[in-house]
Structures are given as C-alpha cells and as structure tokens.
N, CA, C and O of each residue as an XYZ file, in Angstrom:
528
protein
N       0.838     -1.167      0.000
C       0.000      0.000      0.000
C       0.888      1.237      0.000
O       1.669      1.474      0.922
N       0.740      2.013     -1.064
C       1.391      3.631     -0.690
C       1.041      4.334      0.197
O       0.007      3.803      0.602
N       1.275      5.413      0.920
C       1.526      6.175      1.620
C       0.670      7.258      0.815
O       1.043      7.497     -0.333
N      -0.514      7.975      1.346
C      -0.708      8.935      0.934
C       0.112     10.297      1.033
O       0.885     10.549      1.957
N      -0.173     11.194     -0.105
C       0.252     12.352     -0.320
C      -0.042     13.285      1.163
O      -1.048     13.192      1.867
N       1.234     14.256      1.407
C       1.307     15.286      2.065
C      -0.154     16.694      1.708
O      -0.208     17.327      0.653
N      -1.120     16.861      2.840
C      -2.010     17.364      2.620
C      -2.150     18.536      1.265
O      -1.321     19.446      1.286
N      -3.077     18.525      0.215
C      -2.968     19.676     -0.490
C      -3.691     20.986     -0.232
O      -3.713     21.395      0.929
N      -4.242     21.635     -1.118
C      -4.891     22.598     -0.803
C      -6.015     22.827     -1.054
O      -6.201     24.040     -1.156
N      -7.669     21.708     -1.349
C      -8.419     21.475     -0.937
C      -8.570     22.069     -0.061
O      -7.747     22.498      0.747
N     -10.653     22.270     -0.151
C     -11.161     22.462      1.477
C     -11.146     21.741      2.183
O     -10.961     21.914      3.388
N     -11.434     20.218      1.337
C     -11.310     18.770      2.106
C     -10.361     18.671      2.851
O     -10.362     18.639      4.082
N      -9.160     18.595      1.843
C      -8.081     18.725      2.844
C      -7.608     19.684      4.126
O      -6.904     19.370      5.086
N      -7.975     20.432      3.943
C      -7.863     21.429      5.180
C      -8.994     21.326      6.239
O      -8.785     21.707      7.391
N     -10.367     20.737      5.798
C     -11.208     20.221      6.964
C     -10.594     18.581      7.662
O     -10.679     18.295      8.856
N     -10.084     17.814      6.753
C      -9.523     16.619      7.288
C      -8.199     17.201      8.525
O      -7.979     16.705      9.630
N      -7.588     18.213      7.966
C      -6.547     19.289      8.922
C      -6.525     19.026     10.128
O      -5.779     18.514     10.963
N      -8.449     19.927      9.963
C      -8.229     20.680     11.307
C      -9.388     19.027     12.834
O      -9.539     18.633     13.991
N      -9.771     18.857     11.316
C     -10.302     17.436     12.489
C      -9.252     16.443     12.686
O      -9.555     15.513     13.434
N      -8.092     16.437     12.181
C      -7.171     15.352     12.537
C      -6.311     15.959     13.639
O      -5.896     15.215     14.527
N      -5.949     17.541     13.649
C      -5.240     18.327     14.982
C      -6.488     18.160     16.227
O      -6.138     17.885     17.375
N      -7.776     18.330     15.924
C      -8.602     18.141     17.037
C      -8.798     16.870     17.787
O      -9.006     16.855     19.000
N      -8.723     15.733     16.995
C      -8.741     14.586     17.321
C      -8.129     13.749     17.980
O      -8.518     12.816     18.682
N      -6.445     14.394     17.539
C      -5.041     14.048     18.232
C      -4.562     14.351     19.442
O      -3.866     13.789     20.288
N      -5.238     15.628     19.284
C      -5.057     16.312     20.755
C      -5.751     17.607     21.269
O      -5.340     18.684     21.702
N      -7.205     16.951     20.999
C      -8.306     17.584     21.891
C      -8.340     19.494     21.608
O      -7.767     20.070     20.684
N      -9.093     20.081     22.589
C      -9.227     21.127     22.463
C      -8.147     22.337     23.314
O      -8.420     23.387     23.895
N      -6.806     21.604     23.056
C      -5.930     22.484     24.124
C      -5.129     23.933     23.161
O      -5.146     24.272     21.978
N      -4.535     24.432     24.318
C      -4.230     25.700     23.803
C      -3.249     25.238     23.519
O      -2.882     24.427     24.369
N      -2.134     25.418     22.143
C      -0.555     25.064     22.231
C      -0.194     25.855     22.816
O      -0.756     26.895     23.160
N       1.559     25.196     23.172
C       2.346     26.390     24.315
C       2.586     27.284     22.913
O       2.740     27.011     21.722
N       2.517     28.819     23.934
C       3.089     29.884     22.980
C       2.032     30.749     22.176
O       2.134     31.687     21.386
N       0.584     29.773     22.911
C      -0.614     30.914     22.328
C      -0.997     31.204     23.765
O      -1.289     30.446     24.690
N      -0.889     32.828     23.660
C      -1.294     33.815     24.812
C      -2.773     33.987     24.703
O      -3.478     33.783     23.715
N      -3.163     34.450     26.038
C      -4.489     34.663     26.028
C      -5.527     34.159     24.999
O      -5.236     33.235     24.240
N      -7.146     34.965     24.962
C      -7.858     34.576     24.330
C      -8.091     34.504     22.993
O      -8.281     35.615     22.498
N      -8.152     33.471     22.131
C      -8.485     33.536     21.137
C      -9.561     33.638     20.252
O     -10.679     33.312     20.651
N      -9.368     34.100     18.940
C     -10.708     33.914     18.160
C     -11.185     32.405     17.498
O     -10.644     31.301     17.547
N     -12.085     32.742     17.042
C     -12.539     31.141     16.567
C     -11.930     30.948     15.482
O     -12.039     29.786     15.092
N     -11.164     31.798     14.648
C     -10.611     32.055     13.344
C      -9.178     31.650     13.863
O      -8.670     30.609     13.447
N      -8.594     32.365     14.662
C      -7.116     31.992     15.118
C      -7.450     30.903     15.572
O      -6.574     30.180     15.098
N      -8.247     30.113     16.293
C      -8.157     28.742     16.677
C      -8.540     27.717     15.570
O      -8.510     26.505     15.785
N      -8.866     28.207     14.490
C      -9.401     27.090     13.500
C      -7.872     27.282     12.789
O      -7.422     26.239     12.314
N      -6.984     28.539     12.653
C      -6.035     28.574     12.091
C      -4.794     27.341     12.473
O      -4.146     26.552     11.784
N      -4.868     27.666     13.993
C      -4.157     26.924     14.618
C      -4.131     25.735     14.857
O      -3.142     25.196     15.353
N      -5.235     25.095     14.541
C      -5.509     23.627     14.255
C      -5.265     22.685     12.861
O      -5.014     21.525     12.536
N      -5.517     24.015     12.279
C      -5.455     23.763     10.721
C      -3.734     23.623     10.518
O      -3.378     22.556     10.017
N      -2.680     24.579     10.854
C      -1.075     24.299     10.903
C      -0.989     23.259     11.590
O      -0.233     22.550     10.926
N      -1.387     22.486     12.852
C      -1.211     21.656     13.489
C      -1.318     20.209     12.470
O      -0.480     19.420     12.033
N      -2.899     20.345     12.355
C      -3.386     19.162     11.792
C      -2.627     19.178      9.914
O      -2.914     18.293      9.107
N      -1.776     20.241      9.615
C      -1.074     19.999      8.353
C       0.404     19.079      8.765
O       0.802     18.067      8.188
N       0.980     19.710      9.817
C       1.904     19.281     10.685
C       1.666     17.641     10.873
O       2.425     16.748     10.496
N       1.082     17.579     11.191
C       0.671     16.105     11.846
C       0.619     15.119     10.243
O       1.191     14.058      9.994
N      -0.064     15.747      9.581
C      -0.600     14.820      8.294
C       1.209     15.304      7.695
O       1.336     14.475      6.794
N       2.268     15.950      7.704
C       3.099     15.493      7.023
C       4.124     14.735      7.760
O       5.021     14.150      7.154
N       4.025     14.719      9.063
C       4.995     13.971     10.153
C       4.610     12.090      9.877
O       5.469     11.214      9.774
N       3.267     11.910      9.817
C       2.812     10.465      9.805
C       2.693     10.211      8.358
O       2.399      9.128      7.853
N       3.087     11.915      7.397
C       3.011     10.773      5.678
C       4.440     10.266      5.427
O       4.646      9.401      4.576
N       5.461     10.816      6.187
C       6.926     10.802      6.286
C       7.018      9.251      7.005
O       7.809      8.485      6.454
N       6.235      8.700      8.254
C       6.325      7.822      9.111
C       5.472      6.698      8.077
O       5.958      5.581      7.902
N       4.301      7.051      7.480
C       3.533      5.760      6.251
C       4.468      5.559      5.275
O       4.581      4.407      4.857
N       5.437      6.751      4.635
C       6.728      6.545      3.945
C       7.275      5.064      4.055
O       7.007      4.041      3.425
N       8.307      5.392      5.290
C       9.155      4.694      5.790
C       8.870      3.124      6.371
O       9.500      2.069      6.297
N       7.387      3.596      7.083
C       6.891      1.906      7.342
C       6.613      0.898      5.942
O       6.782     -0.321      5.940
N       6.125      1.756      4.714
C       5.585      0.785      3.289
C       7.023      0.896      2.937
O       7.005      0.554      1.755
N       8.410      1.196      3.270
C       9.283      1.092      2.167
C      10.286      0.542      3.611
O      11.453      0.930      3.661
N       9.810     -0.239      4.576
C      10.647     -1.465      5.330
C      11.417     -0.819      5.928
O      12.319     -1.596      6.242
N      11.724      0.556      6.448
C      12.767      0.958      7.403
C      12.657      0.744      8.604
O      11.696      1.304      9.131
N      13.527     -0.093      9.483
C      13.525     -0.256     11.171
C      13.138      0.948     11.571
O      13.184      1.858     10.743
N      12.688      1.212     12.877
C      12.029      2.132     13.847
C      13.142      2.588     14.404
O      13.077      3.680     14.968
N      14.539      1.789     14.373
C      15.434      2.537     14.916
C      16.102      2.932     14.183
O      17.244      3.218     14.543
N      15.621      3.168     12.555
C      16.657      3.842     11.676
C      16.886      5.175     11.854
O      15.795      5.737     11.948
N      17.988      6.112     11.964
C      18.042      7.344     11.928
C      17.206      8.133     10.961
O      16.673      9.186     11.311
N      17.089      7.664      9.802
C      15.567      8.378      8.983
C      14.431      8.366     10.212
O      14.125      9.384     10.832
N      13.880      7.093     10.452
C      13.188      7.168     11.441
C      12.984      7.922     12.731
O      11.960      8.552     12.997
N      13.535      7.863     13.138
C      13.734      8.140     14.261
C      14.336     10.078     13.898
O      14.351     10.802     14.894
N      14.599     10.470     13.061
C      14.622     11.996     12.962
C      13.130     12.361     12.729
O      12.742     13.523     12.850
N      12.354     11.400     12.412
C      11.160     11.763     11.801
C      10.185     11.767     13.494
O       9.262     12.527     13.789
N      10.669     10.883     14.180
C       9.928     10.499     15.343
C      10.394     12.185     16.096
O       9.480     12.962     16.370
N      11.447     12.471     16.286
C      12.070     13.686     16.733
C      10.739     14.966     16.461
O      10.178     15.663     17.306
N      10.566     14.927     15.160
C       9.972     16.055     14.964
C       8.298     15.457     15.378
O       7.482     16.327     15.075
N       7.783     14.489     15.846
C       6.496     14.168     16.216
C       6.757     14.451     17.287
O       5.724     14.968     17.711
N       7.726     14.466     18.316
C       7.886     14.720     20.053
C       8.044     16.020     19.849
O       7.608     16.749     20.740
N       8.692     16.669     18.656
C       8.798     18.665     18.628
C       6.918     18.682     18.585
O       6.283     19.361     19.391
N       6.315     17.913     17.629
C       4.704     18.658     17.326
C       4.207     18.059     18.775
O       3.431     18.887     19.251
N       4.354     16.986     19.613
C       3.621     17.118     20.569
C       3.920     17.855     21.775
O       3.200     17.875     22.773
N       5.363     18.651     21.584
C       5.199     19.498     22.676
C       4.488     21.259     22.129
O       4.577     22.226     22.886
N       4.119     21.311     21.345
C       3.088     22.303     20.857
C       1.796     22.286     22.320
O       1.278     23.323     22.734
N       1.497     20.913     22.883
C       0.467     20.929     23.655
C       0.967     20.645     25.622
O       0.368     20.978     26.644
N       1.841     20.158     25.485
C       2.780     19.680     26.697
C       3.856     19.181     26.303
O       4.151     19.188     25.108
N       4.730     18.597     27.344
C       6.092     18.384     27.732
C       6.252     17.106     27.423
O       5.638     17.118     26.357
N       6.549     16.203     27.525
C       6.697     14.827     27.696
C       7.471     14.263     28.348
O       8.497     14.283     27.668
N       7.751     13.557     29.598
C       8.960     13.187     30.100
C       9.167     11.802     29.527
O       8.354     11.459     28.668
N      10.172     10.905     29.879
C      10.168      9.516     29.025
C       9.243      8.592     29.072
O       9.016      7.759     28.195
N       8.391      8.787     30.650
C       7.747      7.580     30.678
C       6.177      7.844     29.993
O       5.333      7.022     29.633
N       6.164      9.200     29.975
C       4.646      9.757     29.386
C       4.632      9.888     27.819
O       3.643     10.014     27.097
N       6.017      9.826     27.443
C       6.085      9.875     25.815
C       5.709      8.049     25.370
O       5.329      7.584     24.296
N       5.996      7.382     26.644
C       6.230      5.657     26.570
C       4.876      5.580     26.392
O       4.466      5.065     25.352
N       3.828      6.139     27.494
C       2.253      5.757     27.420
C       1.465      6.690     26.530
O       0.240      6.594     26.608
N       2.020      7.650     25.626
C       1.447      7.842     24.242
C       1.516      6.818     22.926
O       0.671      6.595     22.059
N       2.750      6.327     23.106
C       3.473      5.109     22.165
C       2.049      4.296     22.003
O       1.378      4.011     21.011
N       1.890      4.059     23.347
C       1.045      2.784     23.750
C      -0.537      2.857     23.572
O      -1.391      2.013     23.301
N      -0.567      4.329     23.857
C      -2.571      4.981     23.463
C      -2.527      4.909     22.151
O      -3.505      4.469     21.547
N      -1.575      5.259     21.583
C      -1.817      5.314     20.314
C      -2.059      4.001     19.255
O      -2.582      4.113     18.146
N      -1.436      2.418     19.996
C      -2.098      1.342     19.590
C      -3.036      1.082     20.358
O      -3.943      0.650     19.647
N      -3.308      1.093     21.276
C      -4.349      0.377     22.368
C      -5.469      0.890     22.183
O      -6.510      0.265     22.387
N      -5.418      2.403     21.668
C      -6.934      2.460     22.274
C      -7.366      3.017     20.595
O      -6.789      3.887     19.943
N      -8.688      2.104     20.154
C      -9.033      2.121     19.013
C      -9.242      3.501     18.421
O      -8.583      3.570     17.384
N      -9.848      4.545     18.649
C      -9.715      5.841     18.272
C      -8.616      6.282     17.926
O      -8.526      6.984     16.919
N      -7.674      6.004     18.591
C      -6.540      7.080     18.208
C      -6.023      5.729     17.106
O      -6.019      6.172     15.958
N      -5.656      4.446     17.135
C      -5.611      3.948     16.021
C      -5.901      3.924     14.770
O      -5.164      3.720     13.805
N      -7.499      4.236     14.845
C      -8.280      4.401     13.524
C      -7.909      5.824     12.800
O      -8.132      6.053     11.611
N      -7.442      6.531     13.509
C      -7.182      7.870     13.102
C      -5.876      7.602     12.693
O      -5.751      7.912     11.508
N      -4.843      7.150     13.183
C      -3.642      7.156     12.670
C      -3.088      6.835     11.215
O      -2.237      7.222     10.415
N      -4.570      5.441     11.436
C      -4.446      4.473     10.084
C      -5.476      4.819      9.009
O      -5.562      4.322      7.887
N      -6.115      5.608      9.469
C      -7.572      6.093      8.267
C      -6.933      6.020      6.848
O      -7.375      5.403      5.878
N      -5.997      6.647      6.911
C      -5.396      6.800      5.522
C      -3.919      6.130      5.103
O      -3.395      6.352      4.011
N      -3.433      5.429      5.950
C      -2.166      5.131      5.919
C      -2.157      3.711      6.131
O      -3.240      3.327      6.572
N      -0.977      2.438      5.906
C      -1.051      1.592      5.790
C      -1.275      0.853      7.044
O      -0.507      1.081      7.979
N      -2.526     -0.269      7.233
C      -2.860     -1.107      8.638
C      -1.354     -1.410      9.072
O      -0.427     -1.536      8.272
N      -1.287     -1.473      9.971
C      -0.187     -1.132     11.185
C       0.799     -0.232     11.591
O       1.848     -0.485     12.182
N       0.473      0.568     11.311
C       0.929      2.150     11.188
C       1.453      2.367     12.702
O       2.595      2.698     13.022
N       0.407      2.116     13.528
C       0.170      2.678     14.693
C       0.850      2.109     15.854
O       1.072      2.563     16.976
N       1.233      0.553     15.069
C       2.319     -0.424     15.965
C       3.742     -0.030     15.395
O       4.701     -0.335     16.105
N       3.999      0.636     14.154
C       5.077      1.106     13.556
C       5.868      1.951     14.704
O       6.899      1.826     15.365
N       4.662      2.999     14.546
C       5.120      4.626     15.184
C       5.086      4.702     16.859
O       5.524      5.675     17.473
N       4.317      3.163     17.697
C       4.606      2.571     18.664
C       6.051      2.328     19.103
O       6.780      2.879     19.928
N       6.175      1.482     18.401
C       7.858      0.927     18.142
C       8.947      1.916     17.798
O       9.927      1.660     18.497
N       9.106      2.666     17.217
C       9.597      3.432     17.219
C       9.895      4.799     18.166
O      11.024      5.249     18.362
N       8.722      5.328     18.678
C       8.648      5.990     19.281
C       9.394      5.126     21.095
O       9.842      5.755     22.054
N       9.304      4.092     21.004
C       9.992      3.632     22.557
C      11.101      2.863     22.144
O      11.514      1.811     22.632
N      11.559      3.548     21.133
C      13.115      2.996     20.665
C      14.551      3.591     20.958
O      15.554      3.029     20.520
C-alpha cells in the first residue's frame, strides 16, 4: 500500500486538517498561544497543526511501506519532529512519551485515526519506534 500524499490545498483537505489536529489532541491551547483567542485563530491553529501532523505520519507511512527499522536514523529523525509537534500541547517526560506510544495502539480511536489513511499497522510502527 502507498503512503498517501502530504495534505494539499483542498477544502477537504484542510477540513480533514483541522479534524485530525482536534482529534489528536483535543481542544488544548498550544504552548506559545497567549491569552484569548478567536474562533478564526483557533481554527487557524488547528489547521497548521493538523497539516503538521498529516506530514509527520506521511513521512512515518513513507518509511513503514518502504521497510525501514524504527530505529533507523531516517526514522527516528522523523519520530524527533512528532515529540517537537507534541510538545506544541505539553512536555513529555520519558515515561509519558512511553504511554502515548502505547494509546496510540491500544486504544481504538486514536488507532483508527492514525491508520484512516495510511497503511494497517501504522500505529504499531510509530509505537515501536517511538519507545526505541
């Protein structure tokens, strides 16, 4: 199975965006947004997120359909910049980055989302990798 394309510029695509940044990680403020926002800056901000996200896991569907170990340095630079996008929302220390690894296969939602578009076992890929 290929790896889908890095989001384009569709509305589709930019509504798949901002529901895949909402989905991933809820309705939080990232660090580095002050005070109150508009509904426009927050749809903005979901929308960079959720572009973010859809090119971090088309880079990670890449590498899983074309057989690279989880501990390959491709890999694993790619995993780097998924721990940079999840501290957009919090910190991670090792053992809390360990039990994201793990939500992210275990619990069917965040699976189905991972894999909606990307090849079935995606989510045990970026598991593995991520506690590598």
């Amino acid at each position: 199975m290929q790896p889908d394309k890095v989001l384009g510029n569709s509305a589709s695509d930019q509504t798949e965006a901002i529901e895949d940044a909402t989905a991933l990680i809820g309705n939080l403020t990232p660090v580095g947004v002050r005070g109150p926002t508009t509904p426009d800056q927050r749809q903005a901000i979901a929308q960079r997120l959720g572009q973010d996200w859809n090119r971090i896991s088309s880079a990670i569907a890449e590498l899983f359909a074309t057989g690279v170990p989880g501990n390959d340095p491709r890999t694993q630079q790619v995993i780097h910049e998924h721990y940079r996008w999840i501290c957009h929302f919090w910190t991670p220390d090792r053992a809390s980055y360990l039990r994201l690894a793990e939500m992210y296969v275990n619990q069917p939602k965040f699976r189905r989302r991972i894999e909606r578009k990307k090849p079935k076992g995606m989510a045990a890929y970026l598991r593995d990798a991520m506690t590598t």
